[in-house]
Backbone bond lengths (Angstrom), bond angles and torsions (degrees), N, CA, C in turn:
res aa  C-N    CA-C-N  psi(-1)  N-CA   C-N-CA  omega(-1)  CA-C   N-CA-C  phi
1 X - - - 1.442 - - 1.521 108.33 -
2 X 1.145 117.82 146.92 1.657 106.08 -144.72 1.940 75.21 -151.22
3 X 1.329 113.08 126.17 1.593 136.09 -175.21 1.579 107.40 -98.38
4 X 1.069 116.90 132.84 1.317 123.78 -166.23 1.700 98.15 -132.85
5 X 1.551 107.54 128.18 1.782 103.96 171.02 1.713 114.44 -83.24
6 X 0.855 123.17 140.11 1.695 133.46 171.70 1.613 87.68 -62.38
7 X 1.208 108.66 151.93 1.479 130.35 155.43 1.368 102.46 -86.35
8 X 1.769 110.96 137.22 1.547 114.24 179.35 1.507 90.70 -119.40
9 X 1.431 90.47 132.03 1.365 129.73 -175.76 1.845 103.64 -65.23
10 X 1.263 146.77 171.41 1.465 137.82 -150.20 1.478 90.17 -148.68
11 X 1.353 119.17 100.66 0.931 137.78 141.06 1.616 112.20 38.91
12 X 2.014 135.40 77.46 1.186 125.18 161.85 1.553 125.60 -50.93
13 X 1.686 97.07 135.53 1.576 98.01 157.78 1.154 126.96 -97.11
14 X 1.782 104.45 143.77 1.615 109.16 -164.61 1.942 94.55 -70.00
15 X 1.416 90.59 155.55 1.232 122.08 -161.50 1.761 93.52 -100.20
16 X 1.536 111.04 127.69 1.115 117.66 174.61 1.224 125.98 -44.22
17 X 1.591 119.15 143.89 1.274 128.01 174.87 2.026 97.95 88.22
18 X 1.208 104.71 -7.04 1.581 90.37 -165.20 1.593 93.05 -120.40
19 X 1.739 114.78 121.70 1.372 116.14 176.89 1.615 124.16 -45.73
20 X 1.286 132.45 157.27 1.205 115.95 -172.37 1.375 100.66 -87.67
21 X 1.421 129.15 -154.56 1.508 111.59 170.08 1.204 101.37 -115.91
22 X 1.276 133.22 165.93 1.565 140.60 -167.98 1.908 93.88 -104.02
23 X 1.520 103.32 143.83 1.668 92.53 167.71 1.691 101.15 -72.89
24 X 1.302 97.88 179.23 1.898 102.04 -176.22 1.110 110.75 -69.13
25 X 1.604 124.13 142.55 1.482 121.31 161.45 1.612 112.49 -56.23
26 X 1.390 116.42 142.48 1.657 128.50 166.44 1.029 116.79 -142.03
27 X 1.081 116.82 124.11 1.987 145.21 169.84 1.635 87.49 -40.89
28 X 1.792 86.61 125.35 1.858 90.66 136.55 1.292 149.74 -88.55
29 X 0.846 117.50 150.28 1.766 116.33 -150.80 1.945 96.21 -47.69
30 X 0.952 120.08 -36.69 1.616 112.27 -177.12 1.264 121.35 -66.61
31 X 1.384 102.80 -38.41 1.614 119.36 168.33 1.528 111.36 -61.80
32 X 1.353 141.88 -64.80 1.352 155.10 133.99 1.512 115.26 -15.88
33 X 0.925 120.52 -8.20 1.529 124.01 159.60 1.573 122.17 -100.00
34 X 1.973 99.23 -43.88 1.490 87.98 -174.64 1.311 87.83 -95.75
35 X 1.150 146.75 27.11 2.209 131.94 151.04 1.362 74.54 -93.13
36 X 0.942 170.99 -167.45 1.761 157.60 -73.56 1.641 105.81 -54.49
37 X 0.776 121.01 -65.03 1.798 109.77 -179.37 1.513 119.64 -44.30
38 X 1.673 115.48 -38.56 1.097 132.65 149.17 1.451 150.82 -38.48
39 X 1.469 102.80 -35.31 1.353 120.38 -161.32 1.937 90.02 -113.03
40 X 1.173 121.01 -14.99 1.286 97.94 -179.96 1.952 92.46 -123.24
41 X 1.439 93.66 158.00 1.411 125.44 -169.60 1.426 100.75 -63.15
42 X 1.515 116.49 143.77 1.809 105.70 -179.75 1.614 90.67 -84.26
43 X 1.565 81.69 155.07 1.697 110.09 -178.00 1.526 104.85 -57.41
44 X 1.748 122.36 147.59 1.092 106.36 150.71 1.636 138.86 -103.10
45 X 1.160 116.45 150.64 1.207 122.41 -169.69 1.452 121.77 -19.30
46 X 1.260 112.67 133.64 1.689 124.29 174.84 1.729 122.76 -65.89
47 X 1.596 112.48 98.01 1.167 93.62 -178.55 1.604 113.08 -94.44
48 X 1.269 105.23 -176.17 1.309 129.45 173.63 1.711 102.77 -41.37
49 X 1.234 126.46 168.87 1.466 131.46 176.95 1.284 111.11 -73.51
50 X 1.131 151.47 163.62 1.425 146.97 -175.04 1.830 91.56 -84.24
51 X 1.124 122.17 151.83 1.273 120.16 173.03 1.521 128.23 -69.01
52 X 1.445 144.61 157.15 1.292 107.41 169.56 1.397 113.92 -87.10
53 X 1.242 126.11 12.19 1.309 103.57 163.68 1.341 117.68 -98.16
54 X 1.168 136.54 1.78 1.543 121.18 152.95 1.453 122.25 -93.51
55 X 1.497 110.39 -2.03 1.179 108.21 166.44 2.108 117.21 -88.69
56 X 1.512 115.76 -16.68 1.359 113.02 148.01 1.485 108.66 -72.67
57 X 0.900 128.95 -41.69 1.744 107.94 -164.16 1.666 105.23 -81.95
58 X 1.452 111.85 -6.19 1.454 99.69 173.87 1.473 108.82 -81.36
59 X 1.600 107.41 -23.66 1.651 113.85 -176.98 1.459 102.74 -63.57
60 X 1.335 97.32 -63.14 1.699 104.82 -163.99 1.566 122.54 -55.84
61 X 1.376 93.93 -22.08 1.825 107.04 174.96 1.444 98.73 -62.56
62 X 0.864 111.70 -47.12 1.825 119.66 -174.22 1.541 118.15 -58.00
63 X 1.711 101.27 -47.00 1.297 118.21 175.98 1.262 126.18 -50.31
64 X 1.577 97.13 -47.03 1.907 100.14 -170.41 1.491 90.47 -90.14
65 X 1.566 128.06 -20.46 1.575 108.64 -166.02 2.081 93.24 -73.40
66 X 1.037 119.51 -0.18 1.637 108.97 -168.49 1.262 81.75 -124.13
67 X 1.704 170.90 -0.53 0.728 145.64 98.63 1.255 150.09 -22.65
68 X 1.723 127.46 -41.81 1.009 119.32 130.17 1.468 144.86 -70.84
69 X 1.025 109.92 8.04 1.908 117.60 -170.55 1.721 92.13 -100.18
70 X 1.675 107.10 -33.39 1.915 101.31 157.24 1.239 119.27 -80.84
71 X 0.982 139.36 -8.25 1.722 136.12 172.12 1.068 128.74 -99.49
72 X 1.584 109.92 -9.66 1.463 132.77 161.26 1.901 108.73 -73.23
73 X 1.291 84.64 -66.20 1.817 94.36 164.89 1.309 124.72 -51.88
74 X 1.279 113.62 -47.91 1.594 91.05 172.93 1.517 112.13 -83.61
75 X 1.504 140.73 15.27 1.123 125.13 -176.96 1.687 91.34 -103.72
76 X 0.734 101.70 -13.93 1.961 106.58 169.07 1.163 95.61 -84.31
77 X 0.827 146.83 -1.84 1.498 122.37 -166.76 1.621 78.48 -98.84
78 X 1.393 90.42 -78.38 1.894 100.57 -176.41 1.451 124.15 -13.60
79 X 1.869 110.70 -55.49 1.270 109.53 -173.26 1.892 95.52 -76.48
80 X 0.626 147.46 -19.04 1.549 140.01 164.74 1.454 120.19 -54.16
81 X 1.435 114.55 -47.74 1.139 120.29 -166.09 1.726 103.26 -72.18
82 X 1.733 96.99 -33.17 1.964 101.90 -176.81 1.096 97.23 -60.82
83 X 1.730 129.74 -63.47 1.471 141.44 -178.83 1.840 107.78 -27.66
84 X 1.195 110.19 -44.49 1.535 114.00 178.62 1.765 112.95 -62.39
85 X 1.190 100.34 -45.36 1.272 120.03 -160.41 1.819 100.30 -80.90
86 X 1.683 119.19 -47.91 1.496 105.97 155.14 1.442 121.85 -72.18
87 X 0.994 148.01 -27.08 1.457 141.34 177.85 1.598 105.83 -65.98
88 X 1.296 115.95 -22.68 1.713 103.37 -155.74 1.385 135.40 34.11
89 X 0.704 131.39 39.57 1.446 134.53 -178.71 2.181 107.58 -132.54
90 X 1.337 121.74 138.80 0.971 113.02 -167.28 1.827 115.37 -80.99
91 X 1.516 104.13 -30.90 1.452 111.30 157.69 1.284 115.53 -1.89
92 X 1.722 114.10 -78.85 1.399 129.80 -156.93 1.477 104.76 -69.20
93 X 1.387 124.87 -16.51 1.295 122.04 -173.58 1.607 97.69 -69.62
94 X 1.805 132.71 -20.51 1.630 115.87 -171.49 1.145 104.15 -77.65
95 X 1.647 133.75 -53.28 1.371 107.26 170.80 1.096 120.76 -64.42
96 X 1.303 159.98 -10.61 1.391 147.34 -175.30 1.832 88.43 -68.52
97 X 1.443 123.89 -84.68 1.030 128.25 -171.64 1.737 115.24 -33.51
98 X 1.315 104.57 -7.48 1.719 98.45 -173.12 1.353 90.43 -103.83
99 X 1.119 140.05 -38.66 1.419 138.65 -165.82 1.643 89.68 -94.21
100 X 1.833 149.66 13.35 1.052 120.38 151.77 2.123 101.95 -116.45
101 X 1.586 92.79 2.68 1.713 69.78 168.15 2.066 106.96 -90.79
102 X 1.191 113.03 -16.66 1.139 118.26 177.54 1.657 111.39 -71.25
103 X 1.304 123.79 -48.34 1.413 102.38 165.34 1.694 137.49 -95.48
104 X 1.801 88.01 26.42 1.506 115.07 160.42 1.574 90.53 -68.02
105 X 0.983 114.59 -88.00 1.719 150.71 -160.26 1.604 83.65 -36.99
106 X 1.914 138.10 -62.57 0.981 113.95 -168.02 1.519 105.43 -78.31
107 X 1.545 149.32 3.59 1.227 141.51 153.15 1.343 115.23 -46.44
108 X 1.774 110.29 -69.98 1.282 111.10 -173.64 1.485 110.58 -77.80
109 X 1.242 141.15 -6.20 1.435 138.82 156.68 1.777 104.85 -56.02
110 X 1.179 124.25 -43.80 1.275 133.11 -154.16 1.995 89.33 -81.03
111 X 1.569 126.02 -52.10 1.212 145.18 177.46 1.453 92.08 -41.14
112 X 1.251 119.96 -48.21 1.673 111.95 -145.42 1.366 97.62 -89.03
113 X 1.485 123.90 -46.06 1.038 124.90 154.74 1.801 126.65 -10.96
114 X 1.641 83.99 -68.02 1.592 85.47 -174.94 1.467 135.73 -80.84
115 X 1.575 80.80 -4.27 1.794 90.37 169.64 1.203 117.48 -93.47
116 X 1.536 117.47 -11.66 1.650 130.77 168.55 1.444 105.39 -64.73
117 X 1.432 118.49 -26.92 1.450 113.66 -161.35 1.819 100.12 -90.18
118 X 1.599 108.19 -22.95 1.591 96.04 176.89 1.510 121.53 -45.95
119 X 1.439 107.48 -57.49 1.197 107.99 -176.68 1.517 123.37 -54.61
């Protein structure tokens, strides 16, 4: 592979009647500091650490609310599946299956949730 230089062309002159071009305007660094100190909101005050006890009871609120929202769900599931099993007939099996992909959907809605909240 064999590198070849471009020839640079020498500098055109602007052609009468036509402005030349200006290089770009640029902020000085002092100016460019206070439009940033400016443009954003002052910080608010530094508090204390959150305690750890409201930081367990914010967990655990979470915990049992997705603990029971699964033990609720699967006890629906259960009484559906008996309901199938006394009725005999296959009919009853379409709503059962609609009322357990729907509180599939609110399980893992509830999951995603709580892994949104780690971060």
């Amino acid at each position: 592979m064999v590198l070849q230089a471009k020839p640079v062309h020498p500098a055109r002159r602007p052609r009468r009647g036509v402005p030349a071009a200006r290089p770009p305007r640029t902020r000085r660094r002092v100016d460019a500091g206070e439009a940033t100190a400016r443009s954003q909101p002052p910080a608010p005050p530094r508090s204390a650490r959150p305690s750890l006890a409201d930081a367990t009871a914010a967990r655990t609120d979470h915990g049992i609310r997705f603990l029971l929202v699964f033990v609720a769900a699967m006890l629906i599931m259960v009484a559906g599946v008996t309901l199938v099993g006394a009725v005999g007939q296959w009919w009853v099996l379409v709503p059962v299956m609609l009322v357990d992909f729907i509180l599939t959907y609110i399980v893992l809605a509830l999951i995603v949730e709580l892994l949104g909240e780690g971060g």
